[in-house]
C-alpha positions in Angstrom: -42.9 11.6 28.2 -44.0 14.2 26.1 -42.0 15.2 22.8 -41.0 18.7 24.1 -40.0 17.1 27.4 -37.7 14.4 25.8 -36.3 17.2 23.7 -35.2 19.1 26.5 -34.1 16.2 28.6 -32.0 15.4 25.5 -30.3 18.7 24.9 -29.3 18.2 28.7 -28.0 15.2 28.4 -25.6 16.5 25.2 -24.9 19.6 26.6 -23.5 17.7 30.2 -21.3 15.4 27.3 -19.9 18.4 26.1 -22.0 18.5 22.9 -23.3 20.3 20.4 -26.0 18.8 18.7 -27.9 18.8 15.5 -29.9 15.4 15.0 -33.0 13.8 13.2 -34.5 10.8 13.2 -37.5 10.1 10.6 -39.6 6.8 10.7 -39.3 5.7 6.6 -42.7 4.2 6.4 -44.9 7.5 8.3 -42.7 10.0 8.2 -42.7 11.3 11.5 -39.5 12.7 12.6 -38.1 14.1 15.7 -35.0 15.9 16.1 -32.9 18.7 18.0 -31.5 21.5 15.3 -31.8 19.7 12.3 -31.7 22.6 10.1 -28.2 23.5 11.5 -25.6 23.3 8.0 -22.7 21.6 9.8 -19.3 21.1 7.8 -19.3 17.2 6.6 -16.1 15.5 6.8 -16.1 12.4 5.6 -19.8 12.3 5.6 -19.1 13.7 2.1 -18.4 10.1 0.8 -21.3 8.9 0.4 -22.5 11.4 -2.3 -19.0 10.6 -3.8 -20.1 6.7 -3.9 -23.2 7.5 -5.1 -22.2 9.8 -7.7 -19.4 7.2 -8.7 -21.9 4.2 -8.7 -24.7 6.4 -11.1 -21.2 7.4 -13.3 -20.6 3.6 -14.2 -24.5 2.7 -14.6 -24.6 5.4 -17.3 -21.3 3.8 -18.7 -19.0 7.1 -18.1 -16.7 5.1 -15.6 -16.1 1.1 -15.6 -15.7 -0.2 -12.1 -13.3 -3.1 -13.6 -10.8 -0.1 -14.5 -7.3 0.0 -12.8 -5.9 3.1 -11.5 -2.1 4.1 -10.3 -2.4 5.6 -6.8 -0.4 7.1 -5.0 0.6 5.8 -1.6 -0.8 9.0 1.4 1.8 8.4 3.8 0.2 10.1 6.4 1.4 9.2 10.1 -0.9 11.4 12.1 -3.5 8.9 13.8 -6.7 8.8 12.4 -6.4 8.2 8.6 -6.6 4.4 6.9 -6.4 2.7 4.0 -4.3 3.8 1.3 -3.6 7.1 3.4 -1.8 5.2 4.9 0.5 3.2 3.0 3.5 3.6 1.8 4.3 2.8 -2.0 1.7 3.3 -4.8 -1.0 0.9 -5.5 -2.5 0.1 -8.6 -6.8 -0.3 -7.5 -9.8 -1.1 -9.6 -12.5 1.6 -9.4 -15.0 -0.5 -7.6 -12.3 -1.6 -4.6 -11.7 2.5 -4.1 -15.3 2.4 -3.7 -15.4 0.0 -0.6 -12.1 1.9 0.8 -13.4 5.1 0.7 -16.8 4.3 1.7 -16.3 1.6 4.0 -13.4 2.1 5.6 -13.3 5.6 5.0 -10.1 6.1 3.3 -9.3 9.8 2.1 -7.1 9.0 -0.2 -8.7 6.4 -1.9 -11.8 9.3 -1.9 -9.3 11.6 -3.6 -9.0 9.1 -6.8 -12.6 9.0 -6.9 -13.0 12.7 -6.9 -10.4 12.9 -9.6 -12.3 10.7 -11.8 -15.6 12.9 -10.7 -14.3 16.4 -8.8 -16.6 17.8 -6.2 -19.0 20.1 -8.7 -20.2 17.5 -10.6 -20.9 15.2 -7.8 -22.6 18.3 -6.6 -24.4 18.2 -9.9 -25.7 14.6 -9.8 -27.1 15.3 -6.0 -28.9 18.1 -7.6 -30.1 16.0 -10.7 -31.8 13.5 -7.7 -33.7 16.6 -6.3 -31.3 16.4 -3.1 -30.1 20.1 -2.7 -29.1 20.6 1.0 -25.5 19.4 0.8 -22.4 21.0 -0.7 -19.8 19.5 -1.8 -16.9 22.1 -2.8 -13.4 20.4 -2.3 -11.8 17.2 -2.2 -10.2 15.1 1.1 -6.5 16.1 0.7 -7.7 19.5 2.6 -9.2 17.7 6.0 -5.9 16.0 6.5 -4.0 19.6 6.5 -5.6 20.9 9.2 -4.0 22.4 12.8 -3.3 18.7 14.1 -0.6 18.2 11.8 1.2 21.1 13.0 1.3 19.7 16.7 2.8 17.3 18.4 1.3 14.2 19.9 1.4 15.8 23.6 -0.3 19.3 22.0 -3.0 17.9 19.8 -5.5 19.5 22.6 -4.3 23.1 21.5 -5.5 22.0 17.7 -9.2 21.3 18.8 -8.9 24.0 21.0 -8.9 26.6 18.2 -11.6 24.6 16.5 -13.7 25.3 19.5 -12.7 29.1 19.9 -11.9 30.2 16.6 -15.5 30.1 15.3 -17.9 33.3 14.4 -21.3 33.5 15.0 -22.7 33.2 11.4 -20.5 30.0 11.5 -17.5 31.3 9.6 -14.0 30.2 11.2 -10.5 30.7 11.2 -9.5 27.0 10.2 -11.1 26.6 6.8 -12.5 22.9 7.0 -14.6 24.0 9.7 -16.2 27.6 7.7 -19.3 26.7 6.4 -18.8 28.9 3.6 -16.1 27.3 2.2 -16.1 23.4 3.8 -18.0 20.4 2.7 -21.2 20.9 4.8 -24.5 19.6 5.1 -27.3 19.5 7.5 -28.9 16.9 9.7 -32.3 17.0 7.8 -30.8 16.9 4.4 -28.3 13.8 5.1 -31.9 12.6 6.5 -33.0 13.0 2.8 -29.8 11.5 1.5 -30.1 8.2 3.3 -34.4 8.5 2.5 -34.0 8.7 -1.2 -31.4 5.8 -1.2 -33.7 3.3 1.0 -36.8 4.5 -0.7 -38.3 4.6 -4.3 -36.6 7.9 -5.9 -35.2 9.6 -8.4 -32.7 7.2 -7.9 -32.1 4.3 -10.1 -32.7 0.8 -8.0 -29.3 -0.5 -9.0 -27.2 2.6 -7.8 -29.4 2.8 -4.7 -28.8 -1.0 -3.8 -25.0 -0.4 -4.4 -24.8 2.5 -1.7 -26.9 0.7 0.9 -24.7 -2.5 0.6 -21.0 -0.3 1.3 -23.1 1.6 3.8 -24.2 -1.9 5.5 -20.5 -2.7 5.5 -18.8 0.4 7.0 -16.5 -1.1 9.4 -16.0 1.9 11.9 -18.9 1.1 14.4 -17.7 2.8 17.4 -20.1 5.5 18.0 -23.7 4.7 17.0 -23.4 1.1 16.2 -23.5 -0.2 19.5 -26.8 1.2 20.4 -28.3 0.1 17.2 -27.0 -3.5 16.5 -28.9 -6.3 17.6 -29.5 -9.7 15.6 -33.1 -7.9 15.3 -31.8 -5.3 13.7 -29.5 -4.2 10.9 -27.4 -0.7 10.8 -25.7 0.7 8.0 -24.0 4.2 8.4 -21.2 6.0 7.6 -19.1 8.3 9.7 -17.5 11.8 9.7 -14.7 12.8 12.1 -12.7 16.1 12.5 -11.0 18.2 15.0 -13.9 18.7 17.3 -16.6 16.8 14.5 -17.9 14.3 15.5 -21.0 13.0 12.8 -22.8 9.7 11.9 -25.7 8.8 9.4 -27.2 5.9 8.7 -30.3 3.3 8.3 -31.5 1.1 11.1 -34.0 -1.4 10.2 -35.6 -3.9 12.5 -36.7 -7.5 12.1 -40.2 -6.2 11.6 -39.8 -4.2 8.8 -39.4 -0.9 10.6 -36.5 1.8 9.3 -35.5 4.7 11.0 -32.9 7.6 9.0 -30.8 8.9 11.8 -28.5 11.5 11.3 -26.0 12.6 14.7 -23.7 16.0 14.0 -22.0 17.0 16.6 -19.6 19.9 17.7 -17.4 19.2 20.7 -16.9 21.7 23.3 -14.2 19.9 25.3 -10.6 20.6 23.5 -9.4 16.9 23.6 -9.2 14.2 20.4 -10.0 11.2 22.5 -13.6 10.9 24.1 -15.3 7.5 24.2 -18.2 9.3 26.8 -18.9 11.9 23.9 -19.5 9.0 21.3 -21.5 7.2 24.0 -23.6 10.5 24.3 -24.5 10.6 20.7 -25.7 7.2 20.3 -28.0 7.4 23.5 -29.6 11.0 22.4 -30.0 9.2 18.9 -31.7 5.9 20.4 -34.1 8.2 22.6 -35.3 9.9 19.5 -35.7 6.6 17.9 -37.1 4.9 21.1 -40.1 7.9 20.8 -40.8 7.4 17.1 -40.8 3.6 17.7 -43.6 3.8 20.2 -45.8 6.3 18.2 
């Protein structure tokens, strides 16, 4: 199948899952990339933690931050679903620098994000993507604001009214009435330049080797594996990502290298269409459209 006819096959297939979609896939050793939208700036979620890890990890290579340090927490006590980690808990925590690191990277934990972002606030992370060369993502506010968005003000049995607006609520030039989802104003980035992201930490870059390493290994061990994973974990292959959820968000980057030394970036951002918070068949969608690209590339 030709590249345009695979394209339009694909946008099809999102488009009957209820998708949006703005993806790329680019083969690490040639180049050659395929992809549907990938210019598209998309607000991040928690995509944004991985420039916050890798902002954090260059800090304590230059000696600004030590990862030994402690740090008092406090506890998130959030009780909508979705959150983890220290979000959740209860009482305050006292936490080395370096285990924030895994629990906002790995497990994606907002709150423990929110102690990394005090320690390096949005702007300067902004600052050290910029000193790399990387210059398609924003980063403009912490985690607190994605866990105060319409969900909280609803019920369990109304959540569907809370991605509803999310859906509805949106302009054209992709402004919108709930601020975490206004590109002006949210975290946002777009499929091509989380594609650069995850390029310039699996290949020689401005980045230093050590901080590089450091990423890729919480990246390797992100233990939410629902929605690409499965279509990219094999004992032939390895798959390090990270993911980004909210309201009708659903995003995931990452690395998959195979066996013989192939290594695809992938980047999946997604907007859903249908005004519910649970669909397994739209994270199913996303990781097929994603292994079709990569399928392509693969036989190049």
């Amino acid at each position: 199948m030709s590249a345009e006819a695979l394209l339009h096959e694909l946008r099809g297939q999102l488009r009957d899952g209820g998708l949006h979609g703005c993806l790329l896939v680019r083969d690490l050793h040639t180049g050659d990339e395929l992809g549907i939208d990938p210019d598209t700036q998309l607000p991040s979620a928690s995509l944004v933690k991985v420039p916050l890890a890798l902002a954090t990890v260059e800090r304590i290579r230059r000696g600004d931050l030590d990862g030994a340090t402690m740090l008092d927490v406090l506890p998130g006590r959030i009780t909508t679903p979705g959150p983890t980690g220290l979000s959740r808990f209860r009482h305050p925590v006292r936490i080395a620098i370096d285990d924030l690191l895994y629990l906002s990277t790995c497990v994606s934990d907002g709150t423990a994000a929110d102690a990394l972002f005090d320690l390096t606030p949005p702007a300067q992370v902004a600052d050290i993507l910029h000193d790399f060369g990387l210059r398609g993502i924003t980063v403009r506010h912490r985690m607190r604001e994605l866990s105060e968005t319409p969900v909280e003000r609803f019920d369990a049995a109304q959540v569907h009214l809370a991605h509803a607006l999310a859906i509805d609520a949106g302009t054209s030039g992709r402004g919108h009435r709930v601020p975490q989802l206004d590109t002006t104003r949210a975290n946002t980035g777009s499929a091509r330049a989380w594609v650069e992201l995850l390029q310039a930490l699996w290949t020689p870059s401005g980045i230093h080797p050590e901080v590089a390493g450091r990423v890729r290994d919480l990246m390797a061990h992100n233990v939410l594996r629902h929605r690409l994973a499965p279509d990219f974990s094999s004992d032939a292959t390895t798959w390090s990502s990270k993911t980004g959820t909210l309201l009708n968000l659903r995003h995931e980057i990452g690395i998959v290298e195979h066996s013989d030394g192939q290594a695809y970036a992938i980047a999946v951002l997604t907007e859903s269409l249908v005004p519910a918070a649970s669909q397994p068949g739209a994270d199913a969608v996303m990781a097929q459209v994603a292994r079709a690209l990569r399928d392509h590339l693969r036989q190049l």
